[in-house]
VEXBATI-953888 format. One record per atom (N, C-alpha, C): x, y, z; residue in one letter. Coordinates in steps of 0.2 Angstrom, whole numbers, plus 5000, padded with zeros to 4 digits. Atoms other than C-alpha are relative to their C-alpha. Last residue first. Layout:
<atoms>
XYZA/...
</atoms>
This chain:
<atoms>
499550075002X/452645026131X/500450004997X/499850035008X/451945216130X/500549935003X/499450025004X/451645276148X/500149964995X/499850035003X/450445366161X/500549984996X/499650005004X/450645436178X/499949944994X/500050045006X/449345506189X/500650004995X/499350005003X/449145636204X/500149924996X/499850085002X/447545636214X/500750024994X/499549985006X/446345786221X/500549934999X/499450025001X/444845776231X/500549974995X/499849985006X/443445876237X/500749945001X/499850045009X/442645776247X/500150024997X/500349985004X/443245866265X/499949954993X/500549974998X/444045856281X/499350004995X/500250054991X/445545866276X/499450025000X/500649974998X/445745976257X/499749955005X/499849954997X/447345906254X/499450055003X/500649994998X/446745726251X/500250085005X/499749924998X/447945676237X/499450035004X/500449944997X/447945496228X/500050055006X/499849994993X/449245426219X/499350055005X/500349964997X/449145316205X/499850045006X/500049974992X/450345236194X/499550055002X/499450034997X/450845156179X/499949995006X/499849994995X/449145176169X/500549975006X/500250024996X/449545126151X/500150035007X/499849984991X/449345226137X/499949955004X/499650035000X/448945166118X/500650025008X/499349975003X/447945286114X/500449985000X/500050035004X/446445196122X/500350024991X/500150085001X/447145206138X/499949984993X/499250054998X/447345386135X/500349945000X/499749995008X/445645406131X/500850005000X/500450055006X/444945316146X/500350004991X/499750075000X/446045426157X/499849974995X/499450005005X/445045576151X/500649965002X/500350015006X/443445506158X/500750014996X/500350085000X/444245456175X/499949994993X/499350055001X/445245626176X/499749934996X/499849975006X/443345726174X/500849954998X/500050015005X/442945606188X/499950014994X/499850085003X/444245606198X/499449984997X/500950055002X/444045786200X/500249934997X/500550004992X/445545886207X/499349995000X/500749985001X/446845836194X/499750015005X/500150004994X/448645786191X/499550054999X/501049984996X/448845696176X/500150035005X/500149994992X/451045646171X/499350055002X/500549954997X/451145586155X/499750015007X/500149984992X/452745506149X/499650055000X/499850084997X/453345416131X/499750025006X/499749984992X/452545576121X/499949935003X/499450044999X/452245506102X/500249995010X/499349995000X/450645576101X/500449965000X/499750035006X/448645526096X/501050035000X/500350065000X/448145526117X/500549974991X/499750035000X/448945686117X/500249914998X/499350015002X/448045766107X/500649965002X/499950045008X/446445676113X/500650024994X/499750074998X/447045736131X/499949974992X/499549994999X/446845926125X/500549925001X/499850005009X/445245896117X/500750015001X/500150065005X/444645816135X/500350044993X/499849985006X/445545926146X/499749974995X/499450035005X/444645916163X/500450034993X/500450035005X/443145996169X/500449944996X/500450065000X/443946036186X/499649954995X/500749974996X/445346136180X/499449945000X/500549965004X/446846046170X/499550035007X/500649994995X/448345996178X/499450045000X/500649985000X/449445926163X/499750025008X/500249994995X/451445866162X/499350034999X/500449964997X/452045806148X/499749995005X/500450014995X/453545706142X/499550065000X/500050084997X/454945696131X/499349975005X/499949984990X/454045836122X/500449935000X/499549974998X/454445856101X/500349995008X/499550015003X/452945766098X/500750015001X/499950054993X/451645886108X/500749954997X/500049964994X/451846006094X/500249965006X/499350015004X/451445886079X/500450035003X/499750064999X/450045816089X/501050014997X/500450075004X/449345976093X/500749944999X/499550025002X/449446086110X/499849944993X/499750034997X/447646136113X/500549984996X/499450025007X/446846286104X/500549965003X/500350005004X/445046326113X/500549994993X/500850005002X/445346236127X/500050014994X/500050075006X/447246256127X/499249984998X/500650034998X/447046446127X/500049944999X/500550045006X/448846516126X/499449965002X/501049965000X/450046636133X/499649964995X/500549995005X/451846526133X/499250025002X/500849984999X/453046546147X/499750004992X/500349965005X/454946466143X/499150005001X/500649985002X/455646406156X/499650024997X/500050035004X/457646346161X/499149984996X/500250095002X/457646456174X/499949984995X/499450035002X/458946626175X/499749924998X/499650034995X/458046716191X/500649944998X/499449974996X/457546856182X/500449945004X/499349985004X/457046756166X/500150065004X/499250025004X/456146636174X/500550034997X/499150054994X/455446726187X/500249974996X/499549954998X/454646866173X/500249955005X/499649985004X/453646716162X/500650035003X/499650055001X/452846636176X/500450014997X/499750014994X/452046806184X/500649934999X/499449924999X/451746866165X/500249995008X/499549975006X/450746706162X/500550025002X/499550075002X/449846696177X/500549984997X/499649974994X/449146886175X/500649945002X/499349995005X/448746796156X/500450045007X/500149974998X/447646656161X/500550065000X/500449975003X/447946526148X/500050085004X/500749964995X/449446446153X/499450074996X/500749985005X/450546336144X/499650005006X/500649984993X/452346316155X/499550044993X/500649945005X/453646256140X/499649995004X/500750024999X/455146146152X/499550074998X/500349955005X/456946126148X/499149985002X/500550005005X/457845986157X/499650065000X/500150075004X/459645946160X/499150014999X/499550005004X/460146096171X/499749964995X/499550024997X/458446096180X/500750014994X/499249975003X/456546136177X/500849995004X/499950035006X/455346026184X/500750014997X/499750104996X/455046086201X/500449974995X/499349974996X/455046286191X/500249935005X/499249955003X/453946216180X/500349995003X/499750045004X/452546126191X/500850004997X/499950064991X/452046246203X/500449964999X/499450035001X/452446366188X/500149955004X/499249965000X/451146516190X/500849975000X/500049944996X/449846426180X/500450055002X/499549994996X/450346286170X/500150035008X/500449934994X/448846256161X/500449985007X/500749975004X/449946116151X/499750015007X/500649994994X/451746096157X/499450035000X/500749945000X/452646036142X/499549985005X/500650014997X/454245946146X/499750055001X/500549975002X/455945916137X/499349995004X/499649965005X/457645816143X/499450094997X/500649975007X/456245706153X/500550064996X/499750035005X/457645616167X/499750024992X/499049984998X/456645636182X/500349974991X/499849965005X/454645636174X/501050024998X/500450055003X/453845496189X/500650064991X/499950065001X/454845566201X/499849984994X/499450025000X/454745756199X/500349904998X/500049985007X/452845736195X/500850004999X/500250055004X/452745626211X/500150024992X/499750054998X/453645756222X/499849944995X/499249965003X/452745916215X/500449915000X/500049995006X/451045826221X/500650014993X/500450035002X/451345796237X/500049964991X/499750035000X/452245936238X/499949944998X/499749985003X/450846046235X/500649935000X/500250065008X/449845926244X/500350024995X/500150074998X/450945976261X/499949974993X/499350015000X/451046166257X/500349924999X/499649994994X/449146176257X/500849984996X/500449974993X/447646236245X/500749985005X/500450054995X/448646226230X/499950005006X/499450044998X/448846406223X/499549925002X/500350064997X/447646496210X/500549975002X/499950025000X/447846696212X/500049934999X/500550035002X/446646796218X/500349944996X/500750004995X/447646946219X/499649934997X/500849965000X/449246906210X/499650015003X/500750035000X/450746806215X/499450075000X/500749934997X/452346876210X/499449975000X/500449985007X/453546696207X/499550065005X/500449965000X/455046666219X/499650024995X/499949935000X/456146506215X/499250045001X/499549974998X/456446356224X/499950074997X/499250045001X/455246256215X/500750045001X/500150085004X/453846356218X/500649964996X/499550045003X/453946526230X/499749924998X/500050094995X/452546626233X/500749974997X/500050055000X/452646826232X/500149945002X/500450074996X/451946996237X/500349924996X/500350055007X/453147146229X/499949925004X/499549995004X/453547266245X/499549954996X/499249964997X/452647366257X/500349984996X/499650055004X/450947306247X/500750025004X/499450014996X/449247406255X/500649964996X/500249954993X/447647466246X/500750015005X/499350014994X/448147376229X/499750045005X/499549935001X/446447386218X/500649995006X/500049994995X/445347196213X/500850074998X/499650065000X/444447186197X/500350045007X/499849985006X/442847316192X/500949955001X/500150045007X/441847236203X/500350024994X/500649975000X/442247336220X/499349994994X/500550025003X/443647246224X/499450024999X/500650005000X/444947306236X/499650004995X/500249965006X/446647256239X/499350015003X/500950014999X/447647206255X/500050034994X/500350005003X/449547126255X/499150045001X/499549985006X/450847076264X/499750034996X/500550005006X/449847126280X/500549984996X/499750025004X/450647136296X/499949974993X/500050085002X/449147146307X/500549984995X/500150024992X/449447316314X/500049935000X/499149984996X/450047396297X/499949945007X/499350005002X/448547336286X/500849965004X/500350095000X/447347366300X/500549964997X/500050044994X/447947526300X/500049975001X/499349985002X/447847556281X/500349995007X/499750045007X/446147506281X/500650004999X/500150074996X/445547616297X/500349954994X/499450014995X/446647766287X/499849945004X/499450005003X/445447736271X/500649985006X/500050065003X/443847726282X/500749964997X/500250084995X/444147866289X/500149964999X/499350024998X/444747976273X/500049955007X/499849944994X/443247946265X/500549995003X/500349925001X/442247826256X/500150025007X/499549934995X/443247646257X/499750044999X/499649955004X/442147506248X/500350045007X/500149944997X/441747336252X/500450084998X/500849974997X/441147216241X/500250045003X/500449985005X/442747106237X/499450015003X/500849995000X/443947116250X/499850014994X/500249995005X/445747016246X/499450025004X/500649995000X/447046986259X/499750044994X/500149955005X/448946926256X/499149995002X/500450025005X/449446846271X/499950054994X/500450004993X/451446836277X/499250014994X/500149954996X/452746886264X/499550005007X/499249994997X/453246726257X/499850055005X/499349985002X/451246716255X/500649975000X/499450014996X/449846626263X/500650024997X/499650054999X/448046666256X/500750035003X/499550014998X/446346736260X/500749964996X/499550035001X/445046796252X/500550025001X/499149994994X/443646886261X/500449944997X/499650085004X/441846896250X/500750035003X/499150015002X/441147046260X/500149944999X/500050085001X/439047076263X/500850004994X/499450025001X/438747246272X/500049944996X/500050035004X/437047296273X/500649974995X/500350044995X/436947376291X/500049954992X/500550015007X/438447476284X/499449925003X/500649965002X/439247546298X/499550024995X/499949965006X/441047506295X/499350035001X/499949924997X/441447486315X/499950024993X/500450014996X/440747276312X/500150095003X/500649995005X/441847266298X/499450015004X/499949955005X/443447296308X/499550034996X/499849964996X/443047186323X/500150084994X/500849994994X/442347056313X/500050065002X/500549975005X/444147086304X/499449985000X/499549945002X/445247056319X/499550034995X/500349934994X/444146916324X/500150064999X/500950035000X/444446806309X/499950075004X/500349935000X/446346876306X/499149985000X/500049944993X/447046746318X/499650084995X/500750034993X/446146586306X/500050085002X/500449985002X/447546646291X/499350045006X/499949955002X/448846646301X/499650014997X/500049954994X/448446486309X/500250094999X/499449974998X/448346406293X/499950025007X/499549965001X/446446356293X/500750025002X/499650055009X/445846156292X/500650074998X/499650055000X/445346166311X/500449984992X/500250025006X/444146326312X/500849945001X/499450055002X/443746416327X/499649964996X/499649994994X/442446536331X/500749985000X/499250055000X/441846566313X/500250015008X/499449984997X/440046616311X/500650005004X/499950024992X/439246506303X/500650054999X/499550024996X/438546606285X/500249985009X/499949974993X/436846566279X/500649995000X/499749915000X/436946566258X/500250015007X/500349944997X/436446366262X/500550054998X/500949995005X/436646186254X/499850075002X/500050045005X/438146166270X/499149994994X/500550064996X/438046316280X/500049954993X/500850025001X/439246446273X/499849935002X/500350045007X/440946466277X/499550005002X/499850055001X/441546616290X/500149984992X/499650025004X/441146796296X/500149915001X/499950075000X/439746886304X/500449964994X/499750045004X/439547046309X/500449934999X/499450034999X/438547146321X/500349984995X/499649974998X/437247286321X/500749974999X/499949944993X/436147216315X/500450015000X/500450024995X/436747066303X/499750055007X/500149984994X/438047116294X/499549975000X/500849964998X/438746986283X/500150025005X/500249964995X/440546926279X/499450034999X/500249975000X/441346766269X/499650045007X/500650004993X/442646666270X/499650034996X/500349975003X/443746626252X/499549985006X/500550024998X/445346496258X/499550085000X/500649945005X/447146496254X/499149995002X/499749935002X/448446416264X/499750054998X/500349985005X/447646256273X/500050084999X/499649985002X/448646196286X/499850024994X/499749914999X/447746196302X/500550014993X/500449944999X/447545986300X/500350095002X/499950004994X/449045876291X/499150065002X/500049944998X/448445866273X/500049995008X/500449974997X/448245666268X/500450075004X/499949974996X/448945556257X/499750095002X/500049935000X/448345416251X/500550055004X/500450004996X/448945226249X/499950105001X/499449994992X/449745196233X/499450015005X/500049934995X/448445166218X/500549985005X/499650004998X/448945026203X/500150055003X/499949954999X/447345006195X/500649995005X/499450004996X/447144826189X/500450085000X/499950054995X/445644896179X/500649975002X/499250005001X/444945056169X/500249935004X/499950065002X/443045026166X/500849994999X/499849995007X/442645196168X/500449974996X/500650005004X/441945166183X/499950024995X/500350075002X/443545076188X/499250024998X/499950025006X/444345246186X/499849934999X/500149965005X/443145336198X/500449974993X/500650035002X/443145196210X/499850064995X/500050065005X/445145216211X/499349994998X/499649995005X/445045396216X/499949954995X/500249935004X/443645416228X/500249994994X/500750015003X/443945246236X/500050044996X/499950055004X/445645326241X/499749974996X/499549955004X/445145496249X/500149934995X/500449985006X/443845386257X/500350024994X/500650035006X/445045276263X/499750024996X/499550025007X/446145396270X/499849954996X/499849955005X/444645456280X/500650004995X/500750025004X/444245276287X/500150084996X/500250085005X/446045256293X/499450044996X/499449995007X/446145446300X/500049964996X/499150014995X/444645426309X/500449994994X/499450065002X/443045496302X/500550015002X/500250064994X/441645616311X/500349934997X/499950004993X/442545776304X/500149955004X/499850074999X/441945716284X/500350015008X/500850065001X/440945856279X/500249945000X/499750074998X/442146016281X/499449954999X/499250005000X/442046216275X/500149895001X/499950035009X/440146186273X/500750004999X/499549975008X/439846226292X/500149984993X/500649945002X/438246156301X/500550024994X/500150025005X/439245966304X/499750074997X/500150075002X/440446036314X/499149975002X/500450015005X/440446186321X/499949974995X/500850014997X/441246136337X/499550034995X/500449925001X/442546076328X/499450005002X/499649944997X/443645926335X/499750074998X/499849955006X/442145796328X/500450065005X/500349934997X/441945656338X/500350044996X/499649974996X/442545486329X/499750085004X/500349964998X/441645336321X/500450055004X/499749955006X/442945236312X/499450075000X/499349974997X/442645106328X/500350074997X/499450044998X/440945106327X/500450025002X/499249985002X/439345216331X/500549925001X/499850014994X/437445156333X/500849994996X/499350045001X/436545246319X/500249995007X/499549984997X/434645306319X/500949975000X/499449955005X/433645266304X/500550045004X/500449934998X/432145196314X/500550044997X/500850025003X/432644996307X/499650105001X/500550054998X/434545036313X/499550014998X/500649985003X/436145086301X/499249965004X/500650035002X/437645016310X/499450055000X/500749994993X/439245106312X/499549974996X/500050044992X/440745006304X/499750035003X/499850085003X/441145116288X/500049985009X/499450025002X/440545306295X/500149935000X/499850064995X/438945396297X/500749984998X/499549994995X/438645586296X/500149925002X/499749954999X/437145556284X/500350005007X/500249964994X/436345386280X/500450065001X/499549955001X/436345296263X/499650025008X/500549924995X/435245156260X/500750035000X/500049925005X/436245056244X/499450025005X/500650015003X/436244856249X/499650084997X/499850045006X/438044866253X/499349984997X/499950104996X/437644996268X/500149974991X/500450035003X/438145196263X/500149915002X/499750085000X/438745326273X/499749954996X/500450044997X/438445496267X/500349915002X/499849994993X/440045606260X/499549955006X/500349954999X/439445666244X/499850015008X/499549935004X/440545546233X/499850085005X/500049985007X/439945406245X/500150044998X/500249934997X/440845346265X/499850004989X/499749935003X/440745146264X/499650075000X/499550025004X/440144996273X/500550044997X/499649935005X/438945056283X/500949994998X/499349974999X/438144906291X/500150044998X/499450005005X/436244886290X/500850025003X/499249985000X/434944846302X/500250014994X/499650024996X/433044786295X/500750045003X/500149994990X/431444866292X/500649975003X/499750064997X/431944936275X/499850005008X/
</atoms>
């Protein structure tokens, strides 16, 4: 094309795109697209507060203003169920994750010569940027960046290469190395040092055989609806405090008054334990069984109204004469969605189903079957808890006429 274009909207993978479909990369709604494929900025054009911004793969939306980033987040959601030919969609306006507030997060570490280098990877690339600052992490996560640069960089392995998960405890963080090993009491005592000096809640170590306790002073957990649950190594929380609630908050609302409600692939209770109350009872279906057994043992030390069930709904999804019984369900399936799981629902009695997903458009397809089960979409809320970024998440409420 040899003329201008406007950039009308940001697409699934983050490019600007004009209404006649060029696409330009790093541009934003209101910069202009010129004839030599340069941009000249708008208003929803903004400087990016990280100076490794655009190279890192942690972020890919930086150079958007809070407006035009709560739209994408929005766009994202509702253009997933109107491609799915869903319509009069009833979205809220999004909500978006403050920055520095992302709890869990998987760096990575290579030597390189002599040094060592820690972050996310380059976007489409194994190259890791090495993290100077970072704007999406906790600040308690962020401060062990240098600390442990500083630690792998005295291991003396010029062929180092450490996957480093992070996350946010009750206890402060919990640290995971996979790939590095300890051989020898050296190494051992720097490892347990490190630990103590950095107030650890946690370190393990992973060598491929699953991850081993290194450090623990007392039993690591997160708290989810007021009550304490043991979080595992590697555990799946939602990325921030913020969309947790977010999320919690609308399944509360939208479920208040549910007598009964099955929480499908529960995990360790994000759900449940919000849900649960004098007045309603709530069956947590989880497959993964360390999950399980951390959901099971807080409710019956702490006395909740929760019943843990160990079961694959994938390969044995709640059935029709099972779901029946619920006043309601709750779902948050993993990014594929649940389609054999929704087709039970879909032929139920269940008056209230409350979706909350992190692919709008796995959601979008199992929407469709719901709908034509006699569902309608009430409500939709969309969740941009990962700032910064198109991953994004969304919270959904259908309901039986």
């Amino acid at each position: 094309m040899s003329v201008s274009g406007l950039i009308v909207r940001v697409a699934a993978k983050g490019e600007g795109a004009t209404a006649d479909g060029r696409y330009a990369v790093l541009a934003a709604p209101g910069d202009v697209l010129q004839p030599d494929g340069s941009l000249v900025h708008g208003p929803n054009h903004v400087d990016a507060p990280c100076r490794h911004f655009p190279t890192c793969g942690g972020c890919q939306l930086q150079h958007l203003s809070e407006s035009a980033l709560a739209e994408y987040v929005h766009d994202r959601v509702v253009g997933a169920a109107k491609g799915q030919g869903i319509d009069d969609i009833p979205a809220t306006s999004s909500q978006l994750s403050p920055p520095r507030s992302r709890r869990r997060a998987t760096l990575h570490a290579q030597a390189i010569g002599k040094r060592v280098v820690i972050g996310f990877r380059e976007q489409g690339s194994h190259k890791i940027v090495d993290m100077r600052e970072c704007h999406v992490l906790a600040p308690e996560l962020f401060a062990l960046v240098a600390p442990l640069r500083t630690l792998l960089e005295g291991w003396g392995d010029r062929k180092l290469a450490v996957d480093i998960e992070l996350a946010l405890a009750d206890q402060g963080v919990s640290l995971g190395l996979k790939g590095l090993t300890a051989e020898g009491l050296a190494k051992t005592v720097a490892l347990l040092d490190f630990a103590r000096d950095h107030a650890l809640a946690r370190l393990t170590l992973d060598n491929g055989y699953g991850p081993e306790g290194t450090w623990e002073p007392e039993p690591v957990t997160i708290t989810l609806g007021g009550t304490p649950v043991s979080l595992p190594p590697g555990a799946f929380l939602q990325a921030t405090a913020d969309g947790e609630a977010a999320l919690v908050n609308a399944a509360r609302e939208w479920l208040d008054g549910a007598v009964t409600v099955a929480d499908l692939f529960a995990g360790l209770g994000t759900f449940a334990f919000a849900l649960a109350g004098p007045k309603t009872k709530v069956l947590a279906v989880e497959a993964a069984r360390d999950a399980f057994l951390a959901c099971q043992s807080a409710a019956r030390m702490q006395g909740r109204p929760v019943h843990a069930l160990h079961r694959d709904l994938f390969r044995n999804p709640l059935r029709v004469e099972e779901l029946d019984r619920f006043a309601a369900v709750l779902l948050d399936p993993p990014r594929a969605g649940a389609q054999d799981q929704v087709e039970q629902i879909a032929a139920s009695k269940v008056a209230r189903v409350a979706y909350v997903s992190c692919n709008p458009a796995s959601w979008a397809r199992d929407a469709v079957k719901l709908v034509a089960g006699g569902y309608r979409l009430a409500e939709l809320r969309p969740v941009g808890q990962f700032r910064w970024s198109t991953h994004v998440e969304l919270a959904s409420l259908f309901v039986r006429d």
